[in-house]
Wavefront OBJ file of the C-alpha trace (Angstrom):
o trace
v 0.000 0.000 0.000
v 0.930 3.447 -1.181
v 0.099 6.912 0.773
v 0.586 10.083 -0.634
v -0.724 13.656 -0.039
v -3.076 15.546 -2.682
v -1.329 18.933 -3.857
v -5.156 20.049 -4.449
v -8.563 18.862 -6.084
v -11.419 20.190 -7.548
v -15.316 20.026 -6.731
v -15.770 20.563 -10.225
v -17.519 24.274 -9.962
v -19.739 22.288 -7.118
v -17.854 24.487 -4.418
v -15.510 26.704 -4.435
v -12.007 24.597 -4.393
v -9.441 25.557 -1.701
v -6.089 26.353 -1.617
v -4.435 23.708 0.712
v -1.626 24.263 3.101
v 1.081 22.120 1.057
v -0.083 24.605 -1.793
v 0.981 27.996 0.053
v 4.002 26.373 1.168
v 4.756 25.006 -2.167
v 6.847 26.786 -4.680
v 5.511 29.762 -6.921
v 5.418 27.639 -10.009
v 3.377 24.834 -8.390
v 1.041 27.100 -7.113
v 0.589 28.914 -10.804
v 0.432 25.449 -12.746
v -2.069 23.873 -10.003
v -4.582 26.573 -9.978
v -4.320 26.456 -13.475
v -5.081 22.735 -13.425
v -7.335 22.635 -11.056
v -9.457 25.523 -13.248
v -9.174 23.243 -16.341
v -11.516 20.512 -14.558
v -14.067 22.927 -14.021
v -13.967 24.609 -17.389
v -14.212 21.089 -19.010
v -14.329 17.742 -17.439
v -15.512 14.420 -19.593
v -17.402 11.926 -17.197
v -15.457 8.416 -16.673
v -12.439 10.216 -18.728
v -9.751 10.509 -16.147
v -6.785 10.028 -18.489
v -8.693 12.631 -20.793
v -9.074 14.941 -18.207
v -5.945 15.047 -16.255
v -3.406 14.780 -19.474
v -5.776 18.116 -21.157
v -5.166 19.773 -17.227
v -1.692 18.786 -17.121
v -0.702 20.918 -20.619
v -3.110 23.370 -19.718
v -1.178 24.136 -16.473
v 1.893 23.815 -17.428
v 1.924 25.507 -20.755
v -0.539 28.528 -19.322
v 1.980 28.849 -15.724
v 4.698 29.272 -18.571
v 2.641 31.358 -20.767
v 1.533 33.748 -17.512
v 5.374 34.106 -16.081
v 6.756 35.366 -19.632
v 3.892 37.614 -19.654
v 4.290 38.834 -15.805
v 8.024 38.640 -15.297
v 9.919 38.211 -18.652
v 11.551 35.146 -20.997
v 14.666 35.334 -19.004
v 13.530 35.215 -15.709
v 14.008 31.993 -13.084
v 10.249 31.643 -12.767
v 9.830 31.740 -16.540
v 13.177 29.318 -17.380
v 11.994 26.881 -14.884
v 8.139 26.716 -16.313
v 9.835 26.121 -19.559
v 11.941 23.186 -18.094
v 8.600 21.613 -16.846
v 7.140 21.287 -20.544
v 10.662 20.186 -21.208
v 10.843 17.487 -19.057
v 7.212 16.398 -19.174
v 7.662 15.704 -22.651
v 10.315 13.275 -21.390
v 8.789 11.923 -19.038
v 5.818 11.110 -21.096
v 7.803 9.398 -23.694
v 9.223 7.163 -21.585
v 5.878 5.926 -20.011
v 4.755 5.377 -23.652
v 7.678 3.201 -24.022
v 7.589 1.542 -20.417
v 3.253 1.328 -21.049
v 3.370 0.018 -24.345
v 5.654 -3.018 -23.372
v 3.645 -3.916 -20.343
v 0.136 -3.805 -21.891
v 1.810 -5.990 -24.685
v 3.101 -8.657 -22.213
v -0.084 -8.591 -20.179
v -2.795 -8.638 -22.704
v -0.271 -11.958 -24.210
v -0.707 -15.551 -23.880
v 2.363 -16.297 -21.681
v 1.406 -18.337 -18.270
v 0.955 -15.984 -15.464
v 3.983 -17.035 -13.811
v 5.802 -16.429 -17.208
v 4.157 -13.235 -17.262
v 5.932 -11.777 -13.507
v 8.944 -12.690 -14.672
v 8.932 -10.500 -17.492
v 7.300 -7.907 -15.974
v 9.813 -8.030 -13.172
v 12.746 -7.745 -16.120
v 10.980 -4.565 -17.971
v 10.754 -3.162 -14.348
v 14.285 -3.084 -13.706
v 15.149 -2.372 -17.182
v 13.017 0.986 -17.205
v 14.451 1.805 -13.773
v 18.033 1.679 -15.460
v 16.327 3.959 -17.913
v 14.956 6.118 -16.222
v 18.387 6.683 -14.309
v 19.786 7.212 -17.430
v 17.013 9.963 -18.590
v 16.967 11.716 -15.596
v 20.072 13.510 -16.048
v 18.257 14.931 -18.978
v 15.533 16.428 -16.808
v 15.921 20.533 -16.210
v 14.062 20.507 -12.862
v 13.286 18.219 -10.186
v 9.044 17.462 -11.377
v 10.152 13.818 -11.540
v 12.771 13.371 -8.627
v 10.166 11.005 -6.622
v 10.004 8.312 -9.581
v 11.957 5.596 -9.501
v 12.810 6.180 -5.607
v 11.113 3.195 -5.034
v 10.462 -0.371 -7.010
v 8.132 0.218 -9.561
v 4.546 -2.090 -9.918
v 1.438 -1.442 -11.738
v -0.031 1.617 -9.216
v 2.870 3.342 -9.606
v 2.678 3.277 -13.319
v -0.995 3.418 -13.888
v -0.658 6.958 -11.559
v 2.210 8.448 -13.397
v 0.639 7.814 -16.831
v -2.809 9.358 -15.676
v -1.478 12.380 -16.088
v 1.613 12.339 -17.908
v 1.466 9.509 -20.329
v -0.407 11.270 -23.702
v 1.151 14.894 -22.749
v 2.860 14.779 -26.262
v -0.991 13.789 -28.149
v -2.480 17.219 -26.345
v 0.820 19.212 -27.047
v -0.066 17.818 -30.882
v -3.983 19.296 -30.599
v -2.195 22.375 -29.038
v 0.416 22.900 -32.283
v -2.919 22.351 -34.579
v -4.632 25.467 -32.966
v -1.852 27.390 -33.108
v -1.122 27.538 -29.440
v -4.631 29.045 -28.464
v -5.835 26.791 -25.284
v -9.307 28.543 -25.973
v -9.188 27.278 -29.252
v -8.470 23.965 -28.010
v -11.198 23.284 -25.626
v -13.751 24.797 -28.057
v -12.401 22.060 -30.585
v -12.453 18.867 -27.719
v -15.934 20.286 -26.567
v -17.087 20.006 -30.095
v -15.286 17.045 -29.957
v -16.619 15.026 -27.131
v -20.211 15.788 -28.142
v -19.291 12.942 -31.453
v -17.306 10.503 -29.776
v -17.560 8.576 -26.006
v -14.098 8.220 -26.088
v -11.958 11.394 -26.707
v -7.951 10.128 -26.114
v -8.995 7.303 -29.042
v -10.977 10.344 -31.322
v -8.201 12.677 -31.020
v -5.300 10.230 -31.755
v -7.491 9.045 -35.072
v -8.555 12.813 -35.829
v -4.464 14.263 -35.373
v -3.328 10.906 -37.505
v -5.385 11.675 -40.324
v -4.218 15.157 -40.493
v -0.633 13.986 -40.857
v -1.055 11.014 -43.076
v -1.128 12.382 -46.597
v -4.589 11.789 -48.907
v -4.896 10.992 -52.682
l 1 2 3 4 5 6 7 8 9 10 11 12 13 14 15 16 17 18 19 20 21 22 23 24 25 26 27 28 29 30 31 32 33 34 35 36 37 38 39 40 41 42 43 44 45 46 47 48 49 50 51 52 53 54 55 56 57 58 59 60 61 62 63 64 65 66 67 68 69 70 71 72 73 74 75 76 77 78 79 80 81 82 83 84 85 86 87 88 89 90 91 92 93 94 95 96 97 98 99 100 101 102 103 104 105 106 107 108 109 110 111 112 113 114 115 116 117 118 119 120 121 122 123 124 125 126 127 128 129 130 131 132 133 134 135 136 137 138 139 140 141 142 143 144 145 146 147 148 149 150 151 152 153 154 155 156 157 158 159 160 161 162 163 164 165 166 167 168 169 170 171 172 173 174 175 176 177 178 179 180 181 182 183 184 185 186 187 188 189 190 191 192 193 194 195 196 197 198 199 200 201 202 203 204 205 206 207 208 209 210 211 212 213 214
């Protein structure tokens, strides 16, 4: 059993969310990109979506605390370099749970034994540990530091690619509307109103824009 604390949560415009203790006493960047997250849910939130909703609130907070320090303080200043180094490093990050996903849903949904299946779960484990060693010293701030502290198994993963796992598919529907976030949840809401399942329409919809028709 894992236990963690909540950095903050929202009621979803039921109440009016509040700003935690951990928040306040958090740095200024986490307290920009939460709020901003936290705002996202309210603004838009698919029912029975979670890995919709949380990888759409993760680039909307980090790309808008980014977007609202260049505006407020500069390009060159810490706040705004170390915004930047978020997006940075969550594009990282969210490549290598693609990677360490992909492999895992491919052994599990297989027809090895169960036994044989541990085993290699066990190896890909330690083998994405070593990786993620390795990509770490890529990273540009410490978002990530807590991964990896521990041995990895399926909760730990399943969390971590909630809301980090499809950050390069939203940064994709981002590029598309020419970096307008209004733009973008006007598109998803149009979106979600033609398909139950919006990660699945918007990989489809973004591949057929790039794959050439004759």
């Amino acid at each position: 059993m894992s236990i963690g604390v909540a950095d903050a949560y929202s009621t979803l415009g039921w109440f009016k969310d509040p700003v935690t203790l951990n928040l306040i006493q958090g740095s200024t960047f986490s307290l920009a990109e939460i709020i901003l997250h936290e705002m996202t849910h309210t603004t838009f939130y698919l029912k029975g979506q979670s890995a919709f909703n949380e990888g759409l609130a993760v680039l909307v907070g980090t790309v808008g605390a980014f977007r609202f320090f260049g505006q407020a303080f500069g390009p060159t200043h810490p706040f705004t370099l170390q915004a930047q180094g978020v997006i940075e490093d969550e594009r990282l990050f969210s490549r290598f749970l693609e990677v360490l996903m992909d492999e895992l849903e491919g052994l599990y949904g297989s027809s090895l034994s169960y036994g044989e299946k541990l085993t290699q779960r066990e190896a890909i484990f330690t083998r994405s540990l070593e990786n993620f060693k390795d990509l770490s010293k890529k990273f540009k701030t410490d978002r990530f530091a807590r991964f990896g502290q521990r041995p990895l198994n399926n909760a730990t993963i399943l969390i971590a690619g909630l809301y980090h796992r499809r950050f390069d598919l939203f940064e994709a529907v981002l590029k598309s509307k020419e970096g307008s976030i209004r733009d973008v949840l006007l598109f998803l809401e149009g979106l979600s109103k033609e398909n139950d399942d919006l990660l699945d329409a918007l990989e489809v919809r973004l591949q057929d824009d790039i794959t050439p028709h004759t």
